[in-house]
C-alpha positions in Angstrom: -13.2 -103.9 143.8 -14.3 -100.9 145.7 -16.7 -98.5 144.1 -16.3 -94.6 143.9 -19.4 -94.2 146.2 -17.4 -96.7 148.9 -14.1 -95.1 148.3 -15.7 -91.5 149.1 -18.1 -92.8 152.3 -15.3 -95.0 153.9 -13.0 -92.2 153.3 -14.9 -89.5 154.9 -16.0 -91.8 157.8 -12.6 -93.1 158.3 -11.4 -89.4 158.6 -14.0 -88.4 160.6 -13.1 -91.3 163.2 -9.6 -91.3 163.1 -9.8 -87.6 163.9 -11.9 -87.8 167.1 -9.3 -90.0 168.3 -6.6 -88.0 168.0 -8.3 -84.9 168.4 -8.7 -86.2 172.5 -5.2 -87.0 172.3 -3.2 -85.0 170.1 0.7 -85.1 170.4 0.3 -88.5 172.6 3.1 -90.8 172.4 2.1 -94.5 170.6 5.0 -96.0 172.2 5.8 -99.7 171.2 2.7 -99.5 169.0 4.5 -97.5 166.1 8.3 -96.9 167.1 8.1 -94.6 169.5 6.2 -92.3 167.1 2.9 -89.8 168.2 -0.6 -89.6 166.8 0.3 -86.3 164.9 2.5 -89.0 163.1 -0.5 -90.5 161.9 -1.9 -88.0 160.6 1.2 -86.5 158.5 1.9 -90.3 157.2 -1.7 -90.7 155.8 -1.3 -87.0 154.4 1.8 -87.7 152.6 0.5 -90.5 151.2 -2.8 -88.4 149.8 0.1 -86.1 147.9 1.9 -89.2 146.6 -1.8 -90.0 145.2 -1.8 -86.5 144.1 1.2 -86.5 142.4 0.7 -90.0 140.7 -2.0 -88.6 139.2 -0.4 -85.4 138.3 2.5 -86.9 136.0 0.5 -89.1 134.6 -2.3 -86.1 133.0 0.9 -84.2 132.6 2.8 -87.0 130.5 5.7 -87.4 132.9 6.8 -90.5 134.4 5.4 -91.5 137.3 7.0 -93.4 140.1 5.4 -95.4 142.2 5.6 -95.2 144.9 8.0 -92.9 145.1 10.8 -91.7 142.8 14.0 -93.6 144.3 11.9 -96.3 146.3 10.0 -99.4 145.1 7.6 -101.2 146.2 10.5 -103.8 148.4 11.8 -99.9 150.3 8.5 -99.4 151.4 9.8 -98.9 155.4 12.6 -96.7 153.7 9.8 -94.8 152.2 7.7 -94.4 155.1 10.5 -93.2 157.3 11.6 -90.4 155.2 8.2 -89.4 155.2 8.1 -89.5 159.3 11.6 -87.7 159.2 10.0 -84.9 156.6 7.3 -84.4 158.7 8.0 -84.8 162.3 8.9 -81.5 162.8 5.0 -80.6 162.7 3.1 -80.0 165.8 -0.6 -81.5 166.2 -2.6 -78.7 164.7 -0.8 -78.4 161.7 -0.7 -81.7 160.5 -4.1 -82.1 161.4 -4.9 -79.2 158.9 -2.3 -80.7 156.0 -4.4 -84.0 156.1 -8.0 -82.1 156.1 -6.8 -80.4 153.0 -5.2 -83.2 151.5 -8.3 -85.3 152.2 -10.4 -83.0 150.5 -8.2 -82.7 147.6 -7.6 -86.7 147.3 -11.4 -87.0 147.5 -11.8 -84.6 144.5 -9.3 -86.9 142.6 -11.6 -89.6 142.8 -14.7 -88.2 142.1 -13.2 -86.6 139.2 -11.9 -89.7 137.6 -14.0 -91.6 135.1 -15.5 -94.7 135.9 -12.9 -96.7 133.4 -10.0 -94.8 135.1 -11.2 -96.1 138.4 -12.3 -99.2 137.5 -10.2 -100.5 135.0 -7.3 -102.6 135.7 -4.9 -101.3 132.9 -6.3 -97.4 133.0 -2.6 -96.6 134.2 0.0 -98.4 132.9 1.9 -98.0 135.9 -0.4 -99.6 138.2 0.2 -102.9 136.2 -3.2 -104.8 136.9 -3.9 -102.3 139.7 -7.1 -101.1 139.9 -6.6 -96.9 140.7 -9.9 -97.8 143.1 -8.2 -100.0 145.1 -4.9 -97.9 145.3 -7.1 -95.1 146.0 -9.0 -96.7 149.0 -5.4 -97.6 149.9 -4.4 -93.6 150.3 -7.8 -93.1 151.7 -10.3 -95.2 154.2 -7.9 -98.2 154.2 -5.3 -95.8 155.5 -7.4 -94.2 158.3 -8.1 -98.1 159.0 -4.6 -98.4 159.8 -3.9 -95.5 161.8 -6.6 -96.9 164.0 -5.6 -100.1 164.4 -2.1 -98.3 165.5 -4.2 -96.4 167.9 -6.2 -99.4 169.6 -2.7 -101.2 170.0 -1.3 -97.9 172.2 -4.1 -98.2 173.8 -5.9 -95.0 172.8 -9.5 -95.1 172.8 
């Protein structure tokens, strides 16, 4: 399992790297790489799924159910799920999306420094996690998801 200091260090790196990627080529096309899709894409995917961490964590201090992933979706409707986020977003030009994720970032970050080192660590913190770790889902939202979006990059072909 991932620790909080590895969570928060691969999470700002990640961002940090992902972003001077994009930043050289912001709007480009990824072509077969991710459907057609752009880099801002990228960015307003890995944003949504900061405020789905959010919100997780929200209704669950608050009480409320939580669905995860999403409320409607499960875990089998993930491409469902990530398509509604594309077609929520895609409106968004580069330098607003770009800002959405900074702030999300920043905020998702908070969440995990925030969180106690049993919430983090323990397996059955969250009942709705099942074993889940919120470390690992965490890293997931965060560095792991910046990971991605670069691996979508190197397969368009943009350095």
């Amino acid at each position: 399992m991932i620790s909080r200091i590895g969570i928060v260090s691969a999470a700002h790196a990640g961002l940090t790297s992902l972003l001077a990627r994009t930043d050289r080529y912001p709007d480009a096309s990824l072509g077969d790489a991710w459907r057609d899709r752009r880099t801002t894409d990228i960015l307003t995917h890995v944003h949504a799924w900061h405020l789905l961490l959010e919100g997780w964590l929200a209704d669950d201090a608050a009480g409320r159910p939580v669905h995860y992933p999403a409320e409607g979706y499960t875990w089998a409707m993930l491409g469902e799920l990530n398509d509604r986020i594309y077609d929520d977003l895609r409106a968004l030009d580069y330098a607003e999306a770009r800002a959405r994720l900074v702030a999300s970032h920043a905020r998702a970050v908070a969440l995990v420094e925030s969180l106690s080192t049993e919430q983090l660590t323990q397996p059955h913190a969250y009942a709705w996690l099942g074993d889940e770790a919120m470390a690992n889902v965490a890293h997931e939202c965060l560095g792991a998801h910046y990971a991605w979006g670069e691996r979508v990059l190197d397969a368009a072909g943009i350095a």
